[in-house]
C-alpha positions as CSV (number, residue, x, y, z in Angstrom):
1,X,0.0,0.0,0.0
2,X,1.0,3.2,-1.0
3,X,1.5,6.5,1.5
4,X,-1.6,7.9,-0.7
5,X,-4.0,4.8,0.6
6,X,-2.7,5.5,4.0
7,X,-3.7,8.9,3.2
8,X,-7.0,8.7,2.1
9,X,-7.7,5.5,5.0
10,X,-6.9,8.1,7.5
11,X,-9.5,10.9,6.4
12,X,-12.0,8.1,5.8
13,X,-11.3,7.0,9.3
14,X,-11.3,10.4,10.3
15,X,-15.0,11.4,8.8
16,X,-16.5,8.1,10.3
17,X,-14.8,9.0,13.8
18,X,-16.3,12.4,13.2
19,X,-19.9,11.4,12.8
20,X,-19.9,8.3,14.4
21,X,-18.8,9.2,17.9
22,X,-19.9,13.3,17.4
23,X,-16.0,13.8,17.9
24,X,-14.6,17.1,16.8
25,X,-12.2,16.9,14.0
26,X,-9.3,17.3,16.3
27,X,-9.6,14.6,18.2
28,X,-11.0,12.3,14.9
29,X,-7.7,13.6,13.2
30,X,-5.6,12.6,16.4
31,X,-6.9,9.2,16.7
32,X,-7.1,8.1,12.9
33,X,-3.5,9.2,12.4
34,X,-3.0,7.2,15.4
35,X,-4.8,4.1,13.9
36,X,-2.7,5.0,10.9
37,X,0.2,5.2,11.7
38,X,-0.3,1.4,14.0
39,X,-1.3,0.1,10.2
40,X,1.8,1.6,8.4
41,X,4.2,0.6,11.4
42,X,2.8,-3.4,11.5
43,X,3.1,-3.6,7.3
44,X,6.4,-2.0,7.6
45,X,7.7,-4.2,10.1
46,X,7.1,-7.4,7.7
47,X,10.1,-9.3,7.0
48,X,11.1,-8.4,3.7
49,X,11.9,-11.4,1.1
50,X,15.9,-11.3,0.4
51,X,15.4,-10.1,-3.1
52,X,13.3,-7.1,-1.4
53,X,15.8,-6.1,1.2
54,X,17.0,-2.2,1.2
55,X,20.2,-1.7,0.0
56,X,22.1,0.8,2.1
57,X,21.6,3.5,-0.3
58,X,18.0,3.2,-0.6
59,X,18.2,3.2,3.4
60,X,20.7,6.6,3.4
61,X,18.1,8.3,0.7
62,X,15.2,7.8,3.3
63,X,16.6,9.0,6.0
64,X,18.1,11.9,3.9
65,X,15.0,12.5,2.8
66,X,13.2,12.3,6.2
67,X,15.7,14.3,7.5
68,X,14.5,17.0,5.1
69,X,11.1,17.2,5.9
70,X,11.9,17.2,9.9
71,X,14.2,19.9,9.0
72,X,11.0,21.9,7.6
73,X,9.0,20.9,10.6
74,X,11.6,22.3,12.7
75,X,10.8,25.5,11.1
76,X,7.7,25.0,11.1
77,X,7.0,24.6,14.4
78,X,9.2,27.3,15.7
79,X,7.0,29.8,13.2
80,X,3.7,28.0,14.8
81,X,5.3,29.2,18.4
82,X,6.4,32.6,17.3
83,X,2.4,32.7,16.0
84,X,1.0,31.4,18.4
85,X,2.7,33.9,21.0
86,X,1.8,36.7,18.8
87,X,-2.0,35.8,19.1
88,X,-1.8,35.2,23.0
89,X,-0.1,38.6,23.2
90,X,-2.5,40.4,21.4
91,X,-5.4,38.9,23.0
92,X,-4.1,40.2,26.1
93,X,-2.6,43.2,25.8
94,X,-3.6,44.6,22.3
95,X,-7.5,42.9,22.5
96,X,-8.6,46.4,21.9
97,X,-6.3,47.9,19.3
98,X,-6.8,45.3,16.7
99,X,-9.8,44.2,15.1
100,X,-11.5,41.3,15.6
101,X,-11.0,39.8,11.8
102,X,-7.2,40.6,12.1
103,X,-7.3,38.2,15.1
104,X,-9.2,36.0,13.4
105,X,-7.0,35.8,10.2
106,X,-4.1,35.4,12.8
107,X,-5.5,32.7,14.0
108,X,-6.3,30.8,10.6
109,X,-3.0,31.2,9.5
110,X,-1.2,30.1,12.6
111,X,-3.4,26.7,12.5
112,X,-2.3,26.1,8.8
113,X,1.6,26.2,10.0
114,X,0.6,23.8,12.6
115,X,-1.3,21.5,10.6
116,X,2.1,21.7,7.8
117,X,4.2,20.8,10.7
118,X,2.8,18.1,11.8
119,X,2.6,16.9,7.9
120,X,6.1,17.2,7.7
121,X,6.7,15.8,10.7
122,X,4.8,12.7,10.0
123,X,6.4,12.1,6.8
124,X,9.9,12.8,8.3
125,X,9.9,10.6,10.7
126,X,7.9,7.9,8.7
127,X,10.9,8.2,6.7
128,X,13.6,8.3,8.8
129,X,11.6,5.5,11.0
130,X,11.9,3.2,7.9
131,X,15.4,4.4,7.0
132,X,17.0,3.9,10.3
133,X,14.9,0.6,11.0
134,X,12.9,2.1,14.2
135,X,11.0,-0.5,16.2
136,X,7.5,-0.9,15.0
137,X,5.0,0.5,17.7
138,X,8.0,3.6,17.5
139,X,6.7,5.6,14.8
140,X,2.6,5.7,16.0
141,X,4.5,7.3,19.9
142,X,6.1,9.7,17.6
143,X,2.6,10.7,15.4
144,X,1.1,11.0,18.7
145,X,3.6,13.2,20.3
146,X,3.6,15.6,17.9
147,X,0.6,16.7,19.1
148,X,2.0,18.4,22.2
149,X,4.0,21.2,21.4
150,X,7.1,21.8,22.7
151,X,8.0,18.3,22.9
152,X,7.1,17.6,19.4
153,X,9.9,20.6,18.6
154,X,12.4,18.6,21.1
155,X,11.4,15.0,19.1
156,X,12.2,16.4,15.8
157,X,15.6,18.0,16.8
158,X,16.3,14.2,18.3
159,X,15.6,12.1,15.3
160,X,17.8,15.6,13.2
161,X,20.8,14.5,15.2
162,X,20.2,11.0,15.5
163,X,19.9,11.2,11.0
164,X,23.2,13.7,11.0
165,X,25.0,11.1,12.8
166,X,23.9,8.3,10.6
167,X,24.7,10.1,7.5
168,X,27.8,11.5,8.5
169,X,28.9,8.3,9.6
170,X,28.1,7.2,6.4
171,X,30.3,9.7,5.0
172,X,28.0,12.3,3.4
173,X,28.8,16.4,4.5
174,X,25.6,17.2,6.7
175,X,25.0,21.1,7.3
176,X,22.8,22.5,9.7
177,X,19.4,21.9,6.9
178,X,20.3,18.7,5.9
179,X,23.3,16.9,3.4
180,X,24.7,19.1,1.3
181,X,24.6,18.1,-2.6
């Protein structure tokens, strides 16, 4: 199965968790990812056939990969913070000096960062999970965790280091966003 199946299985599980149970779409989104992410981890963690086992290369080119994206949700997730400060401190101390649709538009745009962060963090560390052959029940703890902020931030700068020193150990030159080319 592809990552688009997994894709579309977790927004179907998502809208049936949504109207089934009368969850919000937070909490549907949480859990289906969760459910998810379980699937992806248990096919994953099948024994591959000897003619299907990943060459070290292909291994090095998903975690290079998934070291890309967590690099983006890195950013990602400090932006969401800076944001997310921004509205707290204007609800508090600026409430009345800015207009309600400013807020409002504030607040829109900081949840889009979040939700890209957490995209690129899933696919990071799906990556890097399958790249640096992570335990199976490891990568649906990390989906989850992403979900609280500041240690999703400290999670992602974890699996950076533990990818820079896999790749530099496999002799590539890894700068601060990622190998260099």
């Amino acid at each position: 199965m592809t990552h688009t199946t997994y894709t579309i299985l977790a927004v179907i599980i998502t809208l049936i968790l949504q109207n089934a149970f009368q969850l919000n779409i937070f909490a549907a989104a949480m859990i289906s990812v969760i459910i998810c992410g379980i699937v992806l981890s248990m096919v994953g963690s099948q024994k591959p056939v000897e003619s299907q086992k990943p060459t070290i290369e292909s291994r090095l080119k998903k975690v290079s990969s998934g070291q890309n994206f967590v690099v983006h949700a890195i950013i990602l997730n400090i932006l969401f913070s800076m944001l997310f400060g921004l509205i707290i401190f204007s609800d508090l101390v600026l409430k009345s000096t800015i207009p309600l649709t400013a807020r409002q538009t504030l607040g829109l745009i900081t949840l889009l960062v979040w939700a890209l962060a957490i995209m690129f963090a899933f696919i990071g560390l799906f990556l890097l999970a399958s790249g640096l052959d992570y335990p199976s029940g490891v990568f649906p703890l990390l989906c989850f965790i992403q979900f609280i902020p500041l240690i999703s931030l400290i999670t992602l700068l974890q699996a950076h280091l533990k990818a820079n020193k896999e790749l530099r150990n496999a002799g590539y030159e890894v700068g601060l966003l990622g190998v260099r080319h």
